[in-house]
N, C-alpha and C positions, 0 to 999 in steps of 0.2 A: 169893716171891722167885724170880725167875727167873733162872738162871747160862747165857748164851748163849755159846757158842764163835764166831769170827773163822769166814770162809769160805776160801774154798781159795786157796793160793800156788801159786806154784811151787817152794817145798820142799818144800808137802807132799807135790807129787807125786813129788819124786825122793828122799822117804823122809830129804830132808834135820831134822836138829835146829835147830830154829831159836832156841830161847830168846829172848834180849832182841835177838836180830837181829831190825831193823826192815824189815824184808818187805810187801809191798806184795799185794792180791789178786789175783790173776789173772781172767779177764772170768767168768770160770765163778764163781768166787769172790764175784766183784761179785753175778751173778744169786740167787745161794744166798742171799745175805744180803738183795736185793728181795723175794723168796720170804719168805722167816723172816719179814720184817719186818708182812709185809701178814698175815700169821697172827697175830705176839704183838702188831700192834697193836688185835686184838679186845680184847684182854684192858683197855684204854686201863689201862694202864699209869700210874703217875703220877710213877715219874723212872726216869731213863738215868745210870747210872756205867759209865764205861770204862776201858782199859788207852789210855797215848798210844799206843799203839805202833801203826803207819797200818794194819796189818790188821781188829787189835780197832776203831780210828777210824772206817776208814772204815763197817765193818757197824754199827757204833750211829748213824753219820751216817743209816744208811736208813731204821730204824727213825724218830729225829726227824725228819726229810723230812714222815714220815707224819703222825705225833702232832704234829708243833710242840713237843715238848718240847725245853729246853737238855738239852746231855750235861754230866756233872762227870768231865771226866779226872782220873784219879790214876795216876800214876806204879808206886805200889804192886800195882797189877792186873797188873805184864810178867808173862810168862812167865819163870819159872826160869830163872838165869842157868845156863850150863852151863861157863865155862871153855872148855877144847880142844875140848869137844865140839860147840861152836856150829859148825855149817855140816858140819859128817860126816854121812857117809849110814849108816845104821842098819848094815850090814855093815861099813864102815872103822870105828864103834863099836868092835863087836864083837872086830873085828880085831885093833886096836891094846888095847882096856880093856875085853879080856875078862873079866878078875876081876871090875872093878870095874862093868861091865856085871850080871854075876852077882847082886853080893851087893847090888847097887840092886834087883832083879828078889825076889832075895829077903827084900828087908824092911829090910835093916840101913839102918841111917843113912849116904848117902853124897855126897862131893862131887863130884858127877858133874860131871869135868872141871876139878876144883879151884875149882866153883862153888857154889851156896849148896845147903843143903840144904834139902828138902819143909819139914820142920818152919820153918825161917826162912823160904820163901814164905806159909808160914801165918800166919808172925807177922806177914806185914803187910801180907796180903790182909784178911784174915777181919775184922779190927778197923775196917776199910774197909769193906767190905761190912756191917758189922752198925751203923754209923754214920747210912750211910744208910739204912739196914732202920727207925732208932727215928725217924728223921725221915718217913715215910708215915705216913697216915691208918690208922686202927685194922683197915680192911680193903683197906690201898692195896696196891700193888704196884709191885717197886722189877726194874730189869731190871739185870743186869752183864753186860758187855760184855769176858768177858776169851780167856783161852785153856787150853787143855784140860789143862795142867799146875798150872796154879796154880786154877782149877774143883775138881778133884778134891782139892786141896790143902786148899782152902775147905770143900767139902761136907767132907771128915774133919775138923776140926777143929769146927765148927759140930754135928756129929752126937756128937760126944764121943768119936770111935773113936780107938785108939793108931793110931799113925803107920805102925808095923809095916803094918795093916791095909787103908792109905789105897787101895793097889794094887791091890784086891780090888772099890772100885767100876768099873774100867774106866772106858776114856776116852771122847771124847766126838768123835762126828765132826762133820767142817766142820759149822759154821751150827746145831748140834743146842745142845739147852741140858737143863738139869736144871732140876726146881720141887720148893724147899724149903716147908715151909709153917710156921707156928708151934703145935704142938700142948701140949697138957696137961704133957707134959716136957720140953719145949724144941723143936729144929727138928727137924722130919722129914722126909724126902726120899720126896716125892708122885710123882716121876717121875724117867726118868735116860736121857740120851743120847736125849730126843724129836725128833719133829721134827712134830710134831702137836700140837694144842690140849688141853691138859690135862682129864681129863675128871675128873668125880666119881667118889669111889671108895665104892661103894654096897654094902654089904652086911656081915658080922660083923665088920670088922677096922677098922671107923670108928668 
C-alpha cells in the first residue's frame, strides 16, 4: 500500500493550512506529481483511491495517464477540516490559537479551529483505505492519493499506535508518500515520507 501526498499549492508555499479548502496545484506541483508518477508506476500498481479534492485529483490523474488505471474518489480521503484555521498562515495560527496550537503539538485531542479531530479523520479514512487494500490481488498493490494530515492519521491508526503518538511519524512532503506492507502482525510501515522506489529491506529485521 502506498500513501502518496498531493504536490505543491500555493499554500503550501505561503505556509497557508489548507484542510478541506480545495486548492488547486501550482505548475511546480503539476511536475512533482509527473515525476512521482513515472516512479510508482513501476511498481504497476493495480488500483488508484483518491481524496476529490483537485490537488489530491489532479496527482492521481497523472499516475492513471500512465497506468490506464480508473481512480475511485472518496470524499473520505480530505484533509482534516480545520474550522478558523483553514486559510491562516502558520504564524497568524500561532498568533491568534496559541494554546490551542500547543496542546495539538503536544498530543492531547484537539479541534483545531473547532474542526474535526485526528482521531475522526481516522475514522473515515482508514476504513477507506483498508476497503480497498481487501479488494487487490494477494500481492497487489493499491496507491492513495490523499494529504499529509489525514496520511499520518491513516498510517497511526492501521499501525495500532495511540493517537497521542500519531505526531511522532512526521509529515510527508509534496508528492512523497509512505509504503505500508502486510506483515505477520498486521501493517507495517516499510518506508515514510519517500520519494524513491521502495527498496527490499535485506538483513536481521526481515
Amino acid at each position: 500500500m502506498v500513501l502518496w501526498r498531493h504536490g505543491q499549492t500555493s499554500w503550501n508555499l505561503e505556509r497557508r493550512f489548507q484542510g478541506s479548502t480545495d486548492i488547486e496545484l501550482t505548475v511546480t506541483g503539476l511536475a512533482q506529481a509527473r515525476r512521482s508518477a513515472r516512479l510508482l508506476a513501476s511498481l504497476k500498481p493495480d488500483a488508484i483511491v483518491a481524496s476529490d479534492l483537485r490537488r489530491a485529483a489532479a496527482t492521481a490523474g497523472e499516475l492513471a495517464a500512465i497506468t490506464g488505471l480508473d481512480i475511485a474518489y472518496d470524499a473520505a480521503l480530505r484533509e482534516t477540516y480545520a474550522g478558523e484555521w483553514q486559510g491562516l498562515t502558520h504564524d497568524e495560527i500561532v498568533a491568534r490559537y496559541g494554546e490551542q496550537y500547543a496542546a495539538w503539538k503536544r498530543g492531547e485531542p484537539v479541534r483545531r479551529g473547532g474542526g474535526e479531530l485526528e482521531t475522526e479523520v481516522a475514522d473515515r479514512a482508514a476504513p477507506v483505505v483498508l476497503h480497498h487494500a481487501e479488494k487487490l490481488p494477494g500481492d497487489g498493490t493499491l496507491v492513495v492519493v490523499s494529504h499529509g494530515g489525514t496520511i499520518r492519521t491513516t498510517i497511526g491508526r492501521l499501525l495500532g499506535l495511540e493517537a497521542c503518538h500519531w505526531e511522532s511519524l512526521g509529515g510527508l512532503s509534496n508528492c512523497s508518500w509512505s509504503v505500508l506492507g502486510e506483515g505477520a502482525r498486521g501493517w507495517r510501515l516499510l518506508e515514510h515520507n519517500a520519494g524513491t522506489l521502495p527498496e527490499p529491506v535485506l538483513g536481521d529485521d526481515d
